[in-house]
MARBA-3410 file (N, C-alpha, C, O; in Angstrom, 1 decimal):
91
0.9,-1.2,0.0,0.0,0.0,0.0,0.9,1.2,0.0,1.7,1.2,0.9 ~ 1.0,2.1,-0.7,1.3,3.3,-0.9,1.0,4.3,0.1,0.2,4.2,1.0 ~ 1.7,5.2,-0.1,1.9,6.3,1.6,0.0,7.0,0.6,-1.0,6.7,1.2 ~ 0.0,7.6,-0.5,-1.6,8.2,-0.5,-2.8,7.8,-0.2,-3.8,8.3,0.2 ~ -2.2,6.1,-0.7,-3.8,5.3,-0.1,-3.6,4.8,1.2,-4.4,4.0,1.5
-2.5,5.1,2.1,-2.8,4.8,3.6,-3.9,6.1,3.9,-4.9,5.9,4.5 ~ -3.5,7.3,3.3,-3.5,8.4,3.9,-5.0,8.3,3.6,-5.7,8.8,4.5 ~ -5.6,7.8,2.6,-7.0,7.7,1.9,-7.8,6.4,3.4,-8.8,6.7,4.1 ~ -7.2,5.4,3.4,-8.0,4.3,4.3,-8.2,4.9,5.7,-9.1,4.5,6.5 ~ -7.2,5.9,6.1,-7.2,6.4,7.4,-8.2,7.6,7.6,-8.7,7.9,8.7
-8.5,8.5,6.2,-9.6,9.4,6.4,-11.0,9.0,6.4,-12.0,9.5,6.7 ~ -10.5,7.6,5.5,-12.3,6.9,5.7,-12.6,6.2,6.7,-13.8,5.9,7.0 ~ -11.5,5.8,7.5,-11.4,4.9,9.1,-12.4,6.5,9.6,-13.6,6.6,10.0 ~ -11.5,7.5,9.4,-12.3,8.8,10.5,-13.2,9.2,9.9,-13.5,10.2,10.4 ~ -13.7,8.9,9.2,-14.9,9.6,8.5,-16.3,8.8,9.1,-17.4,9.3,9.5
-15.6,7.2,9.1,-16.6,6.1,9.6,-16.7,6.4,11.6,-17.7,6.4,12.3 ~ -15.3,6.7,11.7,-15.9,7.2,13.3,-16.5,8.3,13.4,-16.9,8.3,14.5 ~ -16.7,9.1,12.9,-17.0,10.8,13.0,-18.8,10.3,12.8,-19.7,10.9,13.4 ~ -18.9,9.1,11.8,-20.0,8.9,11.8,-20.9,8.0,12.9,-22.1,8.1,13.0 ~ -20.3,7.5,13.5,-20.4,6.5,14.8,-21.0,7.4,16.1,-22.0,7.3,16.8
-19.8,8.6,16.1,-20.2,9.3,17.0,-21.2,10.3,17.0,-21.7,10.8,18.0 ~ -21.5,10.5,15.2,-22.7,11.3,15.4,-24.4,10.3,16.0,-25.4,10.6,16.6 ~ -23.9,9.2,15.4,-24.7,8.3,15.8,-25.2,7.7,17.2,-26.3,7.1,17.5 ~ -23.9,8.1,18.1,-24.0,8.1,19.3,-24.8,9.0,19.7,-26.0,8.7,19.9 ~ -24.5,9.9,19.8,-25.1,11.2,20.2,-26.3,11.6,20.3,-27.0,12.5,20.9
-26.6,10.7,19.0,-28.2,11.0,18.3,-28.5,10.0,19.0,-29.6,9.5,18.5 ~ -28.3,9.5,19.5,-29.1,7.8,20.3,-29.3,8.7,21.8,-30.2,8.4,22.6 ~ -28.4,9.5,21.9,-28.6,10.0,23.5,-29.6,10.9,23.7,-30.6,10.9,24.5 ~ -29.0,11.8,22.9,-29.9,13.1,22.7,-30.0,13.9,21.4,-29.4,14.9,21.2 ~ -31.1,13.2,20.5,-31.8,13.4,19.2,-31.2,15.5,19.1,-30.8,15.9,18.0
-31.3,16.4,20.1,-32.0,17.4,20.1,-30.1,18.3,20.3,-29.8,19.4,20.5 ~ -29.5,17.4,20.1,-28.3,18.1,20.7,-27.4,18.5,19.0,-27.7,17.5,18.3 ~ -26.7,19.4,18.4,-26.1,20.0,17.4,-24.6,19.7,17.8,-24.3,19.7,19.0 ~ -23.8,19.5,16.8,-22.4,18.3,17.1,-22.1,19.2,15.7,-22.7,19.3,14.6 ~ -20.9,19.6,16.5,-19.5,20.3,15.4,-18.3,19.6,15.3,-17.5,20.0,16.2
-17.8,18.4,14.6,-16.8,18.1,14.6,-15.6,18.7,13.8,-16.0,19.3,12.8 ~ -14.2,18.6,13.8,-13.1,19.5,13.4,-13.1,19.0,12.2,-14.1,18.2,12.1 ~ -12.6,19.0,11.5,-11.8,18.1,9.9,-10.8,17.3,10.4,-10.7,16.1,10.1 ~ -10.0,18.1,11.5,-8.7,17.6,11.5,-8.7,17.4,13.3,-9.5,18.1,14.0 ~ -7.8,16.6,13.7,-7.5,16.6,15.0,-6.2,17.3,15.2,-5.3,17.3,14.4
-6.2,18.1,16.9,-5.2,19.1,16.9,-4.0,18.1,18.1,-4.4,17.7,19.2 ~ -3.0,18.0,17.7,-2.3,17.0,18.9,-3.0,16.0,19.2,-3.2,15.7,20.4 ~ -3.6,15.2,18.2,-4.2,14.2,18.2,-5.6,14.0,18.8,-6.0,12.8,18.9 ~ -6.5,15.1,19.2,-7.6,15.0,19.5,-8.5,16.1,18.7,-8.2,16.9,17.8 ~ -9.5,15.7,19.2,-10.9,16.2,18.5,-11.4,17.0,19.4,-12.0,16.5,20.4
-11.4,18.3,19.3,-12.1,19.0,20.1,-13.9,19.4,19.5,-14.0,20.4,18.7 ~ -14.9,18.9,19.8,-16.3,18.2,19.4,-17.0,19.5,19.9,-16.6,20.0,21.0 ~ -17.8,19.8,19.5,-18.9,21.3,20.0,-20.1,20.8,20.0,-20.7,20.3,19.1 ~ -20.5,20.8,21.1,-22.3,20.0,21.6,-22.7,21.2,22.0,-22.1,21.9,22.9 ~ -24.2,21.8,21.1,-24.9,22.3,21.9,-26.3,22.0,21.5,-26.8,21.3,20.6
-26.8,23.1,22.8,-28.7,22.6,22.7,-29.3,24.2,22.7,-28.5,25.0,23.2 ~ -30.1,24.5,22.4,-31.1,25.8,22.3,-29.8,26.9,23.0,-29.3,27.3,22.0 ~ -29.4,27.3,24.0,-27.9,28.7,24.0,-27.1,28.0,25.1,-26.3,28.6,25.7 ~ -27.4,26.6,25.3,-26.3,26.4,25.7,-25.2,25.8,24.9,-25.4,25.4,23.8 ~ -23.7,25.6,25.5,-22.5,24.7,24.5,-21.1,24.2,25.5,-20.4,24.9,26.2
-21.1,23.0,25.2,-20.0,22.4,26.0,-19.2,21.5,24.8,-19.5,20.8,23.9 ~ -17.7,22.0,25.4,-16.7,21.2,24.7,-16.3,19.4,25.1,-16.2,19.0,26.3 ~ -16.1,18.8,24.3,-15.4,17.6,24.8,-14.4,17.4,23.4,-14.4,17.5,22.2 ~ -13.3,16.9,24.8,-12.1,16.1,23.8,-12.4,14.6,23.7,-13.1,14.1,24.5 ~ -11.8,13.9,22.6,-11.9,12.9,22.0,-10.3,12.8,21.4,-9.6,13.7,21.0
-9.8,11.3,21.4,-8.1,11.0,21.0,-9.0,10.7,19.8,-10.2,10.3,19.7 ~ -8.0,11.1,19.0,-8.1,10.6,17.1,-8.3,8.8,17.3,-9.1,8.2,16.6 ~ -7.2,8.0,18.7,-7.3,6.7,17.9,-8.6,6.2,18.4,-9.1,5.2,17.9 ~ -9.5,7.0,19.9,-10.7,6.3,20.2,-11.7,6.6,19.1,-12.5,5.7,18.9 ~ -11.9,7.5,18.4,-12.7,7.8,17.1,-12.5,7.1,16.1,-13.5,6.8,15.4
-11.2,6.6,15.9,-10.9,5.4,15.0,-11.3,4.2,15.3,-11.5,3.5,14.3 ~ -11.4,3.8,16.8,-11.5,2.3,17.3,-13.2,2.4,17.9,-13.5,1.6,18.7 ~ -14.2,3.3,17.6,-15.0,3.4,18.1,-16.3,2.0,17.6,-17.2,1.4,18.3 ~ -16.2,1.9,16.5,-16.7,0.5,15.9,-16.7,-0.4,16.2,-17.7,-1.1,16.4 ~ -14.5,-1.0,16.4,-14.5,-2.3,16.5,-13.8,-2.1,18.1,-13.3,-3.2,18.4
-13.6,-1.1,19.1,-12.9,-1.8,20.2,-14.0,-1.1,21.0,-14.3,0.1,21.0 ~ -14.6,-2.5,21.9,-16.0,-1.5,22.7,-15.2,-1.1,24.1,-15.8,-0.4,24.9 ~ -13.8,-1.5,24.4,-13.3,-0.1,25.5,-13.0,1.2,25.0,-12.7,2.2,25.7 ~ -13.1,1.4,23.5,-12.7,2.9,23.1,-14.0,3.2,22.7,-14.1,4.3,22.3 ~ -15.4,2.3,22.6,-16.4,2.8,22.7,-17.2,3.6,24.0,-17.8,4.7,23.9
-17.1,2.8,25.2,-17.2,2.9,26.3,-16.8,4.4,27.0,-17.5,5.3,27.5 ~ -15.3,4.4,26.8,-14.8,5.4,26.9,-15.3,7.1,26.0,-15.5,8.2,26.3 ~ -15.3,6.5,24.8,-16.5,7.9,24.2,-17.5,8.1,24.8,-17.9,9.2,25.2 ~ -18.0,7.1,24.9,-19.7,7.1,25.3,-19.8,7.9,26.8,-20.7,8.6,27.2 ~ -18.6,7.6,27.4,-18.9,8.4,28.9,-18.2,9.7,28.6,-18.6,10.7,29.2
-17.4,9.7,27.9,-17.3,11.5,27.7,-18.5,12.3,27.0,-19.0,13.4,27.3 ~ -18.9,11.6,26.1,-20.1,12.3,25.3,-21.0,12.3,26.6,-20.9,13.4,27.1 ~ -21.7,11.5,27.3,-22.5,11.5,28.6,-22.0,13.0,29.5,-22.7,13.9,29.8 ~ -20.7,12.8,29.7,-20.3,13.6,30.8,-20.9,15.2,30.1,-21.5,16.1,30.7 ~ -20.4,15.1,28.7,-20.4,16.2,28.2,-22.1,17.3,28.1,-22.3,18.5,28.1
-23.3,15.6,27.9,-24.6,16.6,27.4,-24.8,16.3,29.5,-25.7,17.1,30.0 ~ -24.2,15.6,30.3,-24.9,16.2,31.6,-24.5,17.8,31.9,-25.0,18.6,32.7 ~ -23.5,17.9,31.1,-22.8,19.6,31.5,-23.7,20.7,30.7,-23.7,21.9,31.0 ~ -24.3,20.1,29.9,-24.8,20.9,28.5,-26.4,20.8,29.3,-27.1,21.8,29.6 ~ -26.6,19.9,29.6,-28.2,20.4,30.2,-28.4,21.0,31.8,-29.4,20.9,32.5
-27.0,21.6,32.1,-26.6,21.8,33.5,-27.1,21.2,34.4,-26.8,21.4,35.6
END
C-alpha cells in the first residue's frame, strides 16, 4: 500500500468514526447540534455539543474515534465523555 492510499484508508477509518459518533449522540440526545473538526489538533478532537444557547466542549483522541466500531473499551470510553459532556450541556 502506498503512503496516498494509507492516507485515503485512514480518512475513511475517520470519516466512519466521525459517523459513529454522530450516531451516538443522536441515540442519546436526538435534540443536541455536534461540530466536529476536519482535522484533530495533537491528536484529539475538540467536538462542539450544543442545545437551544447552551454549548459544552469535549475532547476525543483521534485513535478512540478510530477504534469506536471495533474496540468496545474505546467505545465505552467515548460514550462516557459524550455522557459527561450533554450532563454539563443540560446543567
Amino acid at each position: 500500500m502506498g503512503f496516498f492510499s494509507g492516507l485515503l484508508l485512514m480518512a475513511d477509518e475517520i470519516e466512519a468514526g466521525k459517523t459513529a459518533l454522530l450516531s451516538l449522540i443522536a441515540q442519546l440526545d436526538a435534540d443536541v447540534q455536534v461540530v466536529i473538526p476536519v482535522r484533530a489538533t495533537n491528536d484529539r478532537y475538540l467536538i462542539s455539543l450544543s442545545k437551544g444557547k447552551g454549548r459544552e466542549f469535549i475532547s476525543i483522541a483521534e485513535d478512540d474515534l478510530l477504534d469506536i466500531d471495533q474496540e468496545p473499551m474505546a467505545r465505552r470510553e467515548v460514550e462516557l465523555i459524550v455522557k459527561t459532556g450533554l450532563a454539563k450541556l443540560a446543567g
